[in-house]
N, C-alpha and C positions, 0 to 999 in steps of 0.2 A: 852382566852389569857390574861396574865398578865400585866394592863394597863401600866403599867412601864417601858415595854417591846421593849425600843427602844436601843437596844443595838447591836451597834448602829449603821443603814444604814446613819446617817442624819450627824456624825462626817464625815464619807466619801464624804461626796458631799460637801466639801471644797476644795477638792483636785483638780488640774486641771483638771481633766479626764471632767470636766462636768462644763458646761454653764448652766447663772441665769435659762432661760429656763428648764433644768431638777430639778435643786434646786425646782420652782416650782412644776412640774409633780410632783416627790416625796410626797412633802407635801399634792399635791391635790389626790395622791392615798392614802396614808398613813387615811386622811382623809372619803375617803368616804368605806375605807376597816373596819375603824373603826364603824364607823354607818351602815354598810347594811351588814358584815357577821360576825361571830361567828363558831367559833368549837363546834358542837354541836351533836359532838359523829359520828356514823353510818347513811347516809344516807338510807332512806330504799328504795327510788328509785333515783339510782345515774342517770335516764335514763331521768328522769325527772326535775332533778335538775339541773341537767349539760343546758338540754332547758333555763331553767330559769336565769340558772347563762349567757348562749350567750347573753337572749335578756335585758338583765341586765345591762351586760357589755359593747353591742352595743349602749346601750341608754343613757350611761353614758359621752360614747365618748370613750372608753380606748380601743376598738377594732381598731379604725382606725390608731392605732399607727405601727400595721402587717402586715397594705395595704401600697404599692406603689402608690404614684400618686393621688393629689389634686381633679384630675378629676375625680376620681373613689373611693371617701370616705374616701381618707388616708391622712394622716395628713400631711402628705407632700410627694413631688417629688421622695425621695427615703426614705427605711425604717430606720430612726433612729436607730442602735442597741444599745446604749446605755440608750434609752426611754426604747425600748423594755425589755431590763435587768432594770430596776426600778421595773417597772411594775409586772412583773413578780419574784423579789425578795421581794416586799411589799405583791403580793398578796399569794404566797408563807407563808409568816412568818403568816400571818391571815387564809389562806384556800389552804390546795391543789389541791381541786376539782377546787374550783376559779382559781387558775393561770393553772391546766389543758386546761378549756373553754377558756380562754385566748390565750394558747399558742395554740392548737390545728387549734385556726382558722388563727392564721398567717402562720403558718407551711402546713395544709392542703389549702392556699391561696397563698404560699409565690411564687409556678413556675409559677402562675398565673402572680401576680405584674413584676414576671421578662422576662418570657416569651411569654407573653400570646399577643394576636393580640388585636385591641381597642375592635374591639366588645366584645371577649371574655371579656376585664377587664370591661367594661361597663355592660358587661349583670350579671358579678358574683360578683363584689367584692365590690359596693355600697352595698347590702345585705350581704355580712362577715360582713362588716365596721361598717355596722349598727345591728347588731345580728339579723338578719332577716333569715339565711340561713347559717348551719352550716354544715363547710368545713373539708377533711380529705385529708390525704397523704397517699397512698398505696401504700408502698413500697417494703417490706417483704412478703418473700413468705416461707413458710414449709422448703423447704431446702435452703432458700437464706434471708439468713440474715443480718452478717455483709460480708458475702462474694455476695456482689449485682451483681454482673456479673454474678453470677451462676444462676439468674433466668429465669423462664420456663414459663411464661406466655405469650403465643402466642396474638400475633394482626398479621389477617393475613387480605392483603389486595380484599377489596371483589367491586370494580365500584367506588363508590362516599363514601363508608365506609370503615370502617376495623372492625374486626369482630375477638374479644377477647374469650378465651378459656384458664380456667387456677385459679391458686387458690393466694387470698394473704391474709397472715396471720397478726394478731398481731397489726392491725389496730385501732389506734386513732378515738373513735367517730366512730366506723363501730356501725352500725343499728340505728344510730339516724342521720346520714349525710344527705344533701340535695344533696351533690356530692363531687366525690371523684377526686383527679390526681391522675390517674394508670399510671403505667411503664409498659412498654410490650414490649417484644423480636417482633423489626418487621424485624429483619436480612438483614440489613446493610453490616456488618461485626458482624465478629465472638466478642464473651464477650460482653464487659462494652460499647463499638461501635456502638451496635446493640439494642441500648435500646430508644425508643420513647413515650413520653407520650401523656396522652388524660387527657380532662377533662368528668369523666362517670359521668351522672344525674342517683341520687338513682332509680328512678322509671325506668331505660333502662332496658328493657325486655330481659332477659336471665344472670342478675345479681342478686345474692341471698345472701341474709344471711344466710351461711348453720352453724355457727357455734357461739354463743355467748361462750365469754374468758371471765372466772371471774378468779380475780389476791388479791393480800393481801392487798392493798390499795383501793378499789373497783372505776374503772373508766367505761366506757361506751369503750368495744372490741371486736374485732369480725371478724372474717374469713369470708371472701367474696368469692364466688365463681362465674365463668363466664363460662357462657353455653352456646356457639353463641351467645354474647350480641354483637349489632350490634351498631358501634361509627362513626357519621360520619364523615369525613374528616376535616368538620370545626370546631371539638373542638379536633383536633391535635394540642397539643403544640411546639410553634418552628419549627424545621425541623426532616425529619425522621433519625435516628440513633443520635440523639443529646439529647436525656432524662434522659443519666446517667449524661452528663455536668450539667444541668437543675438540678438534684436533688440535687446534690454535691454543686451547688451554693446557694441553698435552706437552705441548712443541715450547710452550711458556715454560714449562717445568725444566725438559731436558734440555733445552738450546743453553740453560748455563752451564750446565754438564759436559755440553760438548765443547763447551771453552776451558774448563776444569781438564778435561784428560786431555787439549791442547798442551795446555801448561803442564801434565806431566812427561808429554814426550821433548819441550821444549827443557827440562829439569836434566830427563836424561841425556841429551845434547850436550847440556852444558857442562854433567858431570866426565862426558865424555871427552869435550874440548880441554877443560881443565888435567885432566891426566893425560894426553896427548901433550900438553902446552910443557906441562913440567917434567915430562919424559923425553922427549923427543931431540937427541944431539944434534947441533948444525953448527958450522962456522964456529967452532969451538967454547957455545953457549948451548942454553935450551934454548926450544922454542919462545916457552911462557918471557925470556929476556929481553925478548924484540918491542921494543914500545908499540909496534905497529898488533902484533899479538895482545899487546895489555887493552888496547884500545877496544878491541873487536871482544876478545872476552867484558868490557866493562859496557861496552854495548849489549851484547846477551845476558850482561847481568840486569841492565836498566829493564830490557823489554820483559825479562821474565818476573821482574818487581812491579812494573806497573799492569801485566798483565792479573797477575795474583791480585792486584787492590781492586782490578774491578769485575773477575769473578764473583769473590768474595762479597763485594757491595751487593752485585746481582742477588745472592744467594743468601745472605741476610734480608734482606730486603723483601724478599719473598718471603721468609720465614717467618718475618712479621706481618704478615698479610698483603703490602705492598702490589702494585701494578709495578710489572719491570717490564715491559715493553722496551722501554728502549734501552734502560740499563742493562738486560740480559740481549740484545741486540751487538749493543758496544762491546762486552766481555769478550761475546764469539766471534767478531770482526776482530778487536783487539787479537786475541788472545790467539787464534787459529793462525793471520799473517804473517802476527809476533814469531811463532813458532816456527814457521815455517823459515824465517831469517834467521833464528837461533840453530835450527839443523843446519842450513845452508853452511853459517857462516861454519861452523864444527865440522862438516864434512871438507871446506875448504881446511881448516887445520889440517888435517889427517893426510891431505895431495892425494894422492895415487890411489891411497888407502882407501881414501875414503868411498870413491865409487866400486870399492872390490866388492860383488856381491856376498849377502852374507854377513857382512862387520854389521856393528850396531848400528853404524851413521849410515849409514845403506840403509838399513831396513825402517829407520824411523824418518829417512828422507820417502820413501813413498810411504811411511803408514802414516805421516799427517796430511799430503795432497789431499786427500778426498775429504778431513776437516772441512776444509774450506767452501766443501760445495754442498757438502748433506746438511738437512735441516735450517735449508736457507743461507744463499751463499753468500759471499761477503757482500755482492753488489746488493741484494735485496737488504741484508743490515744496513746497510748504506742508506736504501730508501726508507728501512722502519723509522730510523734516527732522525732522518733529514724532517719527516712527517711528521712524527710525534715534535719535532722541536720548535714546527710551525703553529700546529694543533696549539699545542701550550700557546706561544705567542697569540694568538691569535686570542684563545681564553683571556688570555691578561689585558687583551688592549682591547676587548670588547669586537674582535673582528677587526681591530683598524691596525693596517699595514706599516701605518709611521712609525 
């Protein structure tokens, strides 16, 4: 990455959205992102790396910023979202496998911090915290994706256990996890009602990795299958039929996060257009000289500006106790298609270059594609927005449509 290349998260943290405290964080990740990683092409075992990069990160301190609760490794009483989006927009703009191990373990830890009974956060989340034990979320199943009510995965109640049957797809970290939170149909009630979750230890007998997923940005996935795996009652999270709440509250946390390391692969784009634009000889000028070039750079400057302002709201906003439903909806709609026209247009600077496998614009043109679809793709932001914009209307005018 182009040491230059602060273009720029560090203007932004002037702004109110953030206290000296994060000013700090910033600086202290910015920092140790620059000495300990490097873009350096194709991982040749992402399975391995990904280990390294948990207990890296746990050791550093930067994982405990995903846990809940002082007592149990996290950096404080509740999680920070706005640390969390730093963190994850710095290590973003230097690595995406790094900000994956990152996010993956607050995300596969996060129903814990929220729901989980003390022993449970005592016996798993000092080890997230500290990259000792690395965490996944199974959420997704074959035919239940962004339609999560639709899923089929039975926990049926068996004495002092319940006893899972069922497949989940598409999972973060499946075949290197130490343990996962499953959701499972324990029927309640009918749909989204009837959904409870567990925390399964990798090693629980009658759970398999029946399937490793390879994808165009290469991450660690994998389709888990449960075959009478037998869960005992006491790593039940919460109460029975209450799992889809739990997940939804989860997914409220990290969905502005996933718009945050948006914006930082859309940063490194742009720090990579911009040294492209001012290097690059043609027709006896640079690149950056062509008005058609200033334009396109001041476009990727607009989107990665207004993309940072409604992160940041998201993430504030929460921090203050706030419902962001749809303000953390709009960041990751924003912020993930922004991005994705910010690489584009960068990889168009570079011509030829830029499709060469290997170069930065390559690798961060497929490592934001799947942005856009994990953790609710842009068309479901689409519907949270439209919803929520009704819902309110609807609030203020008493139900009436005029």
């Amino acid at each position: 990455m182009n040491a230059n290349s602060d273009v720029d998260l560090h203007g932004a943290l002037a702004w109110p959205f953030f206290e000296p405290r994060h000013r700090e964080l910033a600086a202290g990740i910015e920092a140790w992102c620059r000495a300990n990683l490097s873009h350096d092409g194709e991982h040749k075992d992402v399975d391995a790396t990904c280990r390294r990069l948990v207990r890296e990160l746990g050791a550093a301190g930067w994982l405990k910023y995903g846990v809940g609760g002082v007592a149990y490794g996290g950096h404080g009483d509740t999680i920070d979202t706005r640390a969390v989006c730093l963190l994850r927009e710095t290590l973003a703009k230097h690595s995406g496998l790094a900000d994956f191990a990152l996010a993956m373990q607050g995300l596969g830890s996060g129903a814990i911090s929220l729901g989980g009974t003390h022993e449970q956060k005592a016996h798993y989340l000092p080890r997230v915290a500290n990259g000792t034990a690395i965490a996944a979320f199974a959420l997704s199943e074959p035919e239940a994706g962004s339609d999560v009510a639709a899923m089929t995965l039975a926990a049926r109640e068996d004495g002092d256990a319940y006893v899972l049957d069922g497949d989940k797809t598409w999972i973060s970290n499946g075949g290197i996890a130490d343990f996962y939170v499953v959701f499972a149909r324990t029927g309640e009630a009918p749909g989204a009602r009837g959904i409870t979750a567990f925390i399964v230890d990798a090693d629980t007998p009658g759970l398999e990795i029946a399937e490793r997923i390879d994808v165009i940005a290469p991450h660690p996935l994998a389709r888990l299958h449960f075959a009478g795996a037998r869960v005992p009652r006491s790593q039940m999270l919460g109460a029975p039929g209450e799992g889809f709440k739990l997940a939804m509250r989860t997914l409220d946390i990290f969905r502005t996060s996933v718009a945050a390391a948006s914006l930082g692969f859309a940063r490194h784009a742009m720090a990579e257009g911009l040294t492209r634009a001012a290097s690059r000889k043609m027709f006896g000028q640079t690149l950056g000289d062509f008005q058609l070039t200033q334009a396109k750079l001041a476009q990727m400057a607009l989107t990665i500006d207004s993309s940072a302002l409604l992160v940041y709201r998201a993430a504030w906003l929460r921090d203050q106790g706030e419902s962001v439903t749809r303000e953390a909806a709009m960041a990751k709609w924003h912020a993930s298609e922004g991005a994705q026209q910010v690489i584009d247009a960068a990889v168009q600077l570079f011509g030829g270059m830029g499709v060469q496998s290997g170069t930065a614009v390559e690798m961060l043109y497929r490592e934001i594609r799947a942005l856009r679809i994990y953790e609710g793709a842009t068309e479901v932001q689409q519907l949270i927005v439209g919803r929520d914009l009704l819902k309110a209307h609807a609030a203020a005018t008493g139900g009436n449509a005029k």
